[in-house]
C-alpha positions as CSV (number, residue, x, y, z in Angstrom):
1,X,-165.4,117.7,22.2
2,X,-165.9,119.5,25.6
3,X,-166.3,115.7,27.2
4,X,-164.3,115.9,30.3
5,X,-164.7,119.6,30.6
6,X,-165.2,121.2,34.5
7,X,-164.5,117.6,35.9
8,X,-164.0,119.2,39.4
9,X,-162.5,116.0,41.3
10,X,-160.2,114.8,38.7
11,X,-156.8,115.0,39.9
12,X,-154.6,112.9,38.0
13,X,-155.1,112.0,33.8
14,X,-153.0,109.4,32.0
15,X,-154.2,109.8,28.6
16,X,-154.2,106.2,26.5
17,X,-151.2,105.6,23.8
18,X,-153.4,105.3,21.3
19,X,-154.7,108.9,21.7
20,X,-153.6,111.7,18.6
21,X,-156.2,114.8,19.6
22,X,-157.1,116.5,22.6
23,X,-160.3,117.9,21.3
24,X,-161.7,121.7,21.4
25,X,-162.2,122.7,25.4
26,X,-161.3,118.8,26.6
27,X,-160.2,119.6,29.8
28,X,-161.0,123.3,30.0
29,X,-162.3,124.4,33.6
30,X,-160.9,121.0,35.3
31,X,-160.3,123.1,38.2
32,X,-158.4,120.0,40.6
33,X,-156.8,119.0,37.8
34,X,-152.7,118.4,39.0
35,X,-151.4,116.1,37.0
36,X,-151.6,114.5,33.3
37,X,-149.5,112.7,31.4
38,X,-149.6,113.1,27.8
39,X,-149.1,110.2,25.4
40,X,-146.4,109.9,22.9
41,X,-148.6,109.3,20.0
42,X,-150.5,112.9,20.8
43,X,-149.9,115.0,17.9
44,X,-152.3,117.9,18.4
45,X,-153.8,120.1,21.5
46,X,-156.5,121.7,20.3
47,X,-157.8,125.2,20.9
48,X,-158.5,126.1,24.8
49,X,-157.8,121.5,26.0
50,X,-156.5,122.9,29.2
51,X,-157.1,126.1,29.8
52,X,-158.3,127.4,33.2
53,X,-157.1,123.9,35.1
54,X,-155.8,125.8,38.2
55,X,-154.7,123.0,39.9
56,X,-152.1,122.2,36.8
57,X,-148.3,122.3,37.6
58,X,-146.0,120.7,35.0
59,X,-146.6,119.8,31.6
60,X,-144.4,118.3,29.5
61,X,-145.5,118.2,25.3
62,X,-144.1,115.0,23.9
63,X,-141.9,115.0,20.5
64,X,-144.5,113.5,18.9
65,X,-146.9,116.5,18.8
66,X,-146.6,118.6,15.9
67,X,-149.7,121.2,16.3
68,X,-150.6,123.3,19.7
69,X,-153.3,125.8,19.3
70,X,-154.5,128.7,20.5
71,X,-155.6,129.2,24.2
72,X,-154.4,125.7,25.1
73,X,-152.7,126.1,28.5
74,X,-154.1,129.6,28.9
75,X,-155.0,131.0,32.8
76,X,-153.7,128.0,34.4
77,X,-152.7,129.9,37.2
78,X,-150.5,127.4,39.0
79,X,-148.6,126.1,36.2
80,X,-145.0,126.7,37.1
81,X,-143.3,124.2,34.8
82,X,-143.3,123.5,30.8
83,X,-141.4,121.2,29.4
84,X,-142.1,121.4,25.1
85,X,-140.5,118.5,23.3
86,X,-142.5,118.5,20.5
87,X,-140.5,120.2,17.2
88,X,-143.2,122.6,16.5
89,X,-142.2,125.9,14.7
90,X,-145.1,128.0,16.3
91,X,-146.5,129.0,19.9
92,X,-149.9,130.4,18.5
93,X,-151.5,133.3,20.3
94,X,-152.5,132.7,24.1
95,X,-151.0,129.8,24.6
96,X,-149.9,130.4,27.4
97,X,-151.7,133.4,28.7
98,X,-152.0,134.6,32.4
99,X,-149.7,131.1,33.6
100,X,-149.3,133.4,36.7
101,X,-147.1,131.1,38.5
102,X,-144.9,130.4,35.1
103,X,-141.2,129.8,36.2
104,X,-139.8,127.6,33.7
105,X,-140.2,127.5,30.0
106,X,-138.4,125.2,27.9
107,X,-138.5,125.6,24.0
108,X,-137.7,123.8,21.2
109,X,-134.8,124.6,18.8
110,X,-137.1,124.3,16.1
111,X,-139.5,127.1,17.1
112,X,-139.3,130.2,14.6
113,X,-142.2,132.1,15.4
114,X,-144.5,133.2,18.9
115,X,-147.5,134.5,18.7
116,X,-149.3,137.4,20.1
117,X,-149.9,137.1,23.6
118,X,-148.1,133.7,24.1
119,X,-146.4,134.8,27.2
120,X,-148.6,137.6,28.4
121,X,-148.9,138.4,31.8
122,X,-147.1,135.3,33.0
123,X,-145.9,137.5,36.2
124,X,-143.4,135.1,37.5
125,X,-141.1,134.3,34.3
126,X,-138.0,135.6,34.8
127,X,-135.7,134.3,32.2
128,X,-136.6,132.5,29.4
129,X,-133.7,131.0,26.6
130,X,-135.4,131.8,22.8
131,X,-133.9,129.3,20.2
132,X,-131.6,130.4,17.9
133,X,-134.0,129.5,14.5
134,X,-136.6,131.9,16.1
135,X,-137.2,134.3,13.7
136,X,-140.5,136.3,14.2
137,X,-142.2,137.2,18.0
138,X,-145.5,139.0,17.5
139,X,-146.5,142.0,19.3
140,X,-147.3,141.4,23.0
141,X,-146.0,137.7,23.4
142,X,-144.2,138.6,26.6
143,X,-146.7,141.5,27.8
144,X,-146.9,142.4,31.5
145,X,-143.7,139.5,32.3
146,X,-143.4,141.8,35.3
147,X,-140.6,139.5,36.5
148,X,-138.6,139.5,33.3
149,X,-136.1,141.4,33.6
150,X,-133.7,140.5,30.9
151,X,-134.1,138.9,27.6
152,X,-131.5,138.0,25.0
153,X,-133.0,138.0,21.4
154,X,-131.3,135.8,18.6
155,X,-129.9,137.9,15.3
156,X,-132.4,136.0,13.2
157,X,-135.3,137.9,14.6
158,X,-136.1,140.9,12.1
């Protein structure tokens, strides 16, 4: 828990194979962090792992994952890139919060829900394709998207 938190010269993480958690505030505050490469056995990112590595640009979530919480990617401000494999059902609240420099989202078809605040103020994100099996987006998930314009939202959400 917290173990490689504010690492300031970390650059680069290649996290083992045999790796399933990334614990509560892991990586939070790594600051120089740029580039990680998560394992496919990783099955769940934890509350806040990465959030506030400003350095960050890409992340891609493996299919094996199956559980991203809260606050996990949240105020990485240079992340411009998210590639989510993983067949999870549910972007929890803050996930991906104040990604300032957010461009490209990619989601899985299997996601049916998005929590409050996922999205918020991710200023750059301009378009964004919601799965068709989506089915519930809580209040604020795409608050102060200054850039998005235009959003098409499937039938199935009531």
């Amino acid at each position: 828990r917290q173990r490689f938190q504010r690492l300031q010269a970390t650059s680069t993480i290649e996290l083992p194979n045999s790796l399933i958690t990334i614990g509560l505030k892991a990586f939070a505050n790594c600051r120089m962090l740029r580039n990680v490469t998560l394992p496919q056995s990783l099955q769940h990112i934890a509350a806040h792992a990465f959030e506030e590595c400003n350095s960050l640009k890409s992340i891609t979530i493996p299919q094996s994952v199956t559980v991203i919480s809260y606050n996990a990617f949240a105020h990485c401000s240079k992340l411009t890139n998210v590639d989510i494999q993983a067949q999870i059902d549910f972007i929890p609240a803050m996930c991906f919060h104040s990604c300032t420099s957010l461009q490209s989202v990619s989601l899985p078809h299997s996601l049916t829900t998005i929590g409050c605040n996922a999205f918020g103020s991710c200023t750059a994100l301009a378009d964004i394709e919601l799965p068709h099996k989506l089915n519930t987006i809580f209040p604020s998930a795409f608050i102060n998207c200054s850039a998005l314009h235009e959003i098409h939202i499937p039938q199935s959400v009531t």
